[in-house]
N, C-alpha and C positions, 0 to 999 in steps of 0.2 A: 453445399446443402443450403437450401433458401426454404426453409417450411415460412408454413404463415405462424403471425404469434398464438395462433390458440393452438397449433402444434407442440410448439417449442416450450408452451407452459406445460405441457403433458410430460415434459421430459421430468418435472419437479415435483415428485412426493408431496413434500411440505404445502404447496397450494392444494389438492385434494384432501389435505389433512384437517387444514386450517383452512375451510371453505369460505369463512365470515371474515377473513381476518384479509385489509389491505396493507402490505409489507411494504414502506418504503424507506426502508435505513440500510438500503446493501452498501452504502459505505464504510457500515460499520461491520458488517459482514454477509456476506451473498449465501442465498439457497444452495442446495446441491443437488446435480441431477442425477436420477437413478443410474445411470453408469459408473458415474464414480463411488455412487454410495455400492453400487452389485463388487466393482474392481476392489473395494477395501476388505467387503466382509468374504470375498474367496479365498483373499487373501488369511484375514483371522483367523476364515472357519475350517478351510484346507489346502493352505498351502505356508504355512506360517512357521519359518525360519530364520536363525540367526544370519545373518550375511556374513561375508567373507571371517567364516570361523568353522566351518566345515567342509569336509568333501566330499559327503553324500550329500546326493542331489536335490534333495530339497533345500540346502544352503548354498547349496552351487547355482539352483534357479531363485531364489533371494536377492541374490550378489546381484546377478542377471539381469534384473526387474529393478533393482532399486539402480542399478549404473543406466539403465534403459531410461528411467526418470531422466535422471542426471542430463543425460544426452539430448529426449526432448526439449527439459529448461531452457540446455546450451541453445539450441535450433530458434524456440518461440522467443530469445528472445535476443539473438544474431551475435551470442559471445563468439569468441575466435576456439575457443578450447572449454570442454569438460572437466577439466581442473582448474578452469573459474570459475566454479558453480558449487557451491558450498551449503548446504544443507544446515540451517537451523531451525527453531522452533517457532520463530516468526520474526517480524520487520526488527522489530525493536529489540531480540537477541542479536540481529544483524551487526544493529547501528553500532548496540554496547558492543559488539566484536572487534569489530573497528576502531571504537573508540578508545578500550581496554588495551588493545596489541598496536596503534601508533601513539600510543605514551613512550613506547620503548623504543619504537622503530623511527617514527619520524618528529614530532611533536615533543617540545621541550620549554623549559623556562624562557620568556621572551618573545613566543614565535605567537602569534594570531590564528585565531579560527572566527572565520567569517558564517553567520548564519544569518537565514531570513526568519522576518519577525513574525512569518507565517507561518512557519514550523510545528507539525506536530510535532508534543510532547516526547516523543519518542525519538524525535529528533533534534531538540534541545539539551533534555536533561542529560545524555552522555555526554555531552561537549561542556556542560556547568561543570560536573563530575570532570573532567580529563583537565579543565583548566584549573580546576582547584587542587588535585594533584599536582600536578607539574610547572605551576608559574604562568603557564602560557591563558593571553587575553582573549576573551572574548567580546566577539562584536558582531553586530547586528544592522542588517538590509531594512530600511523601511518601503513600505512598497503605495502606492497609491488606493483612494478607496474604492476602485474597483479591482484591486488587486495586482497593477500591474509592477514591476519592477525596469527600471529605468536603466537601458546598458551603461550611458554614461556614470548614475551613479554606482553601478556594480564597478565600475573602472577607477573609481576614486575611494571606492572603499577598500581596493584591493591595496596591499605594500606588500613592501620586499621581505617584510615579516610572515603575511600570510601562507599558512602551510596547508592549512584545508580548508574546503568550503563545502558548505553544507544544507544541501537547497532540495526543496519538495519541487518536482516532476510536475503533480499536478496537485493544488491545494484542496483539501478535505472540505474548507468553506466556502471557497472562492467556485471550486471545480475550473479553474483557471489553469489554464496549461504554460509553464515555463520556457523561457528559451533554453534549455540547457547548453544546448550544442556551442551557443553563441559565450555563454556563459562559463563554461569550460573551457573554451578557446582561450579567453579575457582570464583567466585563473590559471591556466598551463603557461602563460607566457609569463607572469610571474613563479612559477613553478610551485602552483601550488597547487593542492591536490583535491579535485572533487567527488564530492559520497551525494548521489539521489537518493533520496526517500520515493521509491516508485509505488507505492500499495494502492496508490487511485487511479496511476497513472499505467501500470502494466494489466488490470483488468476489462480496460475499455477503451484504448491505442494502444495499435501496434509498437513496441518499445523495441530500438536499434544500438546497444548497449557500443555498438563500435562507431555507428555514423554520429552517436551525441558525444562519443569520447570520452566519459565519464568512467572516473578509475574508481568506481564504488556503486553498487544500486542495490538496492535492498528492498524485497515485497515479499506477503506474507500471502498463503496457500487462500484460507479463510475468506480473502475478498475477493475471491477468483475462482468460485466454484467448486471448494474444496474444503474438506472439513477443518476444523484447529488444531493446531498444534504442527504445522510444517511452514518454513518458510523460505526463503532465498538469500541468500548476498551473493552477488558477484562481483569479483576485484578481479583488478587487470593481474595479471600470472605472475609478472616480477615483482609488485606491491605484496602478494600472498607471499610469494617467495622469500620475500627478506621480513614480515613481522612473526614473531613466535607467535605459539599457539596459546588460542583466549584458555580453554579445557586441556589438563591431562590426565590420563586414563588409557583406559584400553581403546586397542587401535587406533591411534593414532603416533605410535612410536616402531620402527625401523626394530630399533634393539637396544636391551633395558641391559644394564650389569647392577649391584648394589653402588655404583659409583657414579652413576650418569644414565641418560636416555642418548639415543638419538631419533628425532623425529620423522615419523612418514613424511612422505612425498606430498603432494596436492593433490587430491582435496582432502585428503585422510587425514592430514597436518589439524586439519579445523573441527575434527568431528568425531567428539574423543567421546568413549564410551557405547551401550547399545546405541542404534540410530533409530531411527522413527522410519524403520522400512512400509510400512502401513502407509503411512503418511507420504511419504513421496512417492509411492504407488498410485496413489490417489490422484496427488498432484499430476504424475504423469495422463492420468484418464482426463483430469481438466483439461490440460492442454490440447489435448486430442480432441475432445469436444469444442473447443474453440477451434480446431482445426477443421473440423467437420464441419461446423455453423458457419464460421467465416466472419473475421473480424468487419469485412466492407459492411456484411447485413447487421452486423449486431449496431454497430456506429449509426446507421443508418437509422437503425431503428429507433437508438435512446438519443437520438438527434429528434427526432418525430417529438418522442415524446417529453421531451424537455422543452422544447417550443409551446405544443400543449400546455403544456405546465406553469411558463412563466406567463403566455398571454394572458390565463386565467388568473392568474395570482394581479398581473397588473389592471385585471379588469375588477377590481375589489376594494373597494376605496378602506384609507387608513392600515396598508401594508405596505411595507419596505422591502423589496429585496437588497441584500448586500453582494456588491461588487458592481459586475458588467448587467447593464440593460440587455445585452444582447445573448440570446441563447446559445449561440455554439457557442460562448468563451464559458460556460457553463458545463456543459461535458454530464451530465447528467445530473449535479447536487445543483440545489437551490437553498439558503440558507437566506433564511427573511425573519422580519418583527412584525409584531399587531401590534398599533399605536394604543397606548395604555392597556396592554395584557403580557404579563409575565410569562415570557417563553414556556417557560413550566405549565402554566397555565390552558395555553396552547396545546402542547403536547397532551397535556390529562386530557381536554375534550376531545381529542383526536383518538385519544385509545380507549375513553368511554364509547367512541362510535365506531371502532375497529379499523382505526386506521395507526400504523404503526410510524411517527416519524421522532428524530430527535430534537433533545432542546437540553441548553447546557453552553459551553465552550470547546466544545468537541473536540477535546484533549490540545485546543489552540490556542489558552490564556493569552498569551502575551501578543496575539493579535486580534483580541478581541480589548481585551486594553489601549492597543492603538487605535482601533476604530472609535472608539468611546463607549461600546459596549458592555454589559455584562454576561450578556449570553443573548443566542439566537435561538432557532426555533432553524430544522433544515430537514429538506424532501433530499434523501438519494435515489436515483434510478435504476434499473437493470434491464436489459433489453426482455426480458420475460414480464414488467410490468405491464400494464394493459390503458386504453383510454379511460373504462370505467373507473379503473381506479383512481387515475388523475382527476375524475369529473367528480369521485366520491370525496376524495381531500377538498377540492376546489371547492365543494358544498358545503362542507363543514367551516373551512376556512371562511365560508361567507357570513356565517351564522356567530363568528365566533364573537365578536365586539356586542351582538345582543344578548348572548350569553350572559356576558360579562357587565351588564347593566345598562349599555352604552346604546343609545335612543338612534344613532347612527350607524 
């Protein structure tokens, strides 16, 4: 399917609702389109069922729909097995899963975990956490100020200590896309074990969870066309296999005596309690509308308009963008300053004029630190954004220094 983009915004409630309103913070979370929002509430309004805990048929077609998610996840996003596909409540119950079950499994007093200084929050603080438990060091990837990371020193910062590593897909600030595959390569040959942060990087490229080799990837439903509260990890079969489980409760145990459990199988083992069958219901219609649209046209399209975006931003004297000059290494976020105006600042005239974008450290402190910043000011994109809207920011952004007192 190739509509044009005044079609493809038809597909989205939320812009007919909010007629005035220009939205560009889908990194922080994406609209939903009326199919996923029709596939949730059928589900709510009549079809809504406990999954595998009944055997009349409306818990037998639950089971059904929600293992049918599961199955798409596996497909969009080229695991080898359905029981790598783990079902949480978002990226960051992912990361703690992982982080929680190799304290016991892999990760001990003495052993290294390597992370980038780019890291969302979400994916630093379980590894603070996990090192402060168990002895084990943490360290840290500096990356250059346009964001790139340097193989050779990912190669020198790796030792024979290093047990995991821990590195964003695609950075939240930067929209920078990782080597991973190279990166995991240079990480497996010290045997050590790598977790992606994908939540920027699975909504807008294609993600090959088997050609990057990566024994962990974690993204969350919410920035990918789908409401909150569902999200992903996938881990290679025998890493699941051998860590116990983060949650116990129901379903996810084989057979309880008062003396012991023994645990379900994969992916039951991880997903202890009712599930969020709503929710991966959902998720599953996302994927299928990505399936339907077609990731070449959607790239295509927030390629368009991310060039738009930066040409106008650099044609505005007394802005900085941060990172890469160059638009494709941008991938849709753009994360810039006004010289003498406090990101905050920015953002309030932006959403006095109905233009939606963030301002803050974008849950990225510690590399907003390294840059020498305090906080940015950042546009995210989505293939359903429009030229108007880029020319309605760009307008504002022009006006914003005389706002602020500034004769220039």
């Amino acid at each position: 399917m190739h509509e044009s983009p005044d079609i493809i915004r038809k597909d989205f409630p939320f812009f007919s609702h909010n007629p005035g309103l220009v939205y560009l913070d889908n990194s922080a979370t994406s609209q939903v389109p009326a199919c996923v929002i029709q596939r949730l509430n059928r589900y709510d309004l009549l079809e809504k069922a406990s999954p595998f805990r009944g055997l009349y048929p409306r818990s037998v077609q639950a089971t059904d729909d929600y293992e049918h998610a599961r199955d798409l996840v596996r497909d969009f996003i080229h695991a080898s097995s359905s029981q790598e596909i783990i079902f949480t409540r978002n990226a960051t119950e992912s990361i703690n899963l992982v982080a929680r079950c190799a304290s016991e499994a892999f990760i001990h007093s003495g052993d290294e975990i390597l992370v980038s200084v780019a890291e969302h929050h979400s994916n630093l603080l379980p590894w603070q956490q996990l090192a402060g438990r168990t002895g084990a060091r943490l360290r840290f990837l500096l990356c250059s100020e346009e964001g790139r990371f340097h193989e050779e020193d990912f190669e020198e910062a790796l030792t024979d200590r290093t047990r995991l590593v821990a590195f964003t897909h695609m950075s939240n600030v930067f929209g920078q896309i990782n080597d991973l595959r190279s990166l995991a390569q240079a990480a497996h040959r010290r045997h050590a074990l790598v977790l992606a942060d994908g939540c920027q990087s699975v909504p807008h490229v294609p993600v090959n969870v088997t050609e990057l080799n990566v024994d962990f990837l974690a993204f969350s439903g919410h920035k990918m066309l789908c409401p909150m509260g569902i999200g992903v990890l996938y881990g290679k079969q025998d890493l699941l296999d051998a860590m116990p489980p983060f949650l116990t409760g129901g379903e996810m145990t084989e057979e309880v005596t008062t003396a012991e459990a023994v645990w379900a199988p994969l992916p039951q083992k991880f997903e202890a309690g009712t599930v969020n069958t709503g929710g991966a219901i959902a998720l599953g219609e996302a994927i299928s509308y990505y399936n339907r649209v077609g990731f070449e046209w959607m790239m295509a399209r927030e390629a368009a308009l991310t060039r738009r975006l930066m040409d106008g931003i650099l044609s505005v004297p007394h802005v900085q963008i941060i990172g890469s000059p160059e638009p494709e290494q941008h991938h849709g976020i753009v994360a810039f300053t006004v010289d003498g105006v406090h990101p905050h600042d920015v953002a309030a005239i932006m959403a006095e004029q109905g233009i939606a974008i963030r301002a803050g450290h974008h849950c990225a402190q510690p590399l907003h630190t390294h840059l020498g910043l305090s906080a940015t000011s950042r546009v995210s994109l989505m293939f359903y954004n429009t030229e108007n809207e880029i020319d309605a920011f760009l307008n504002v952004l022009s006006e914003i220094r005389g706002a602020m007192g500034y004769a220039d």
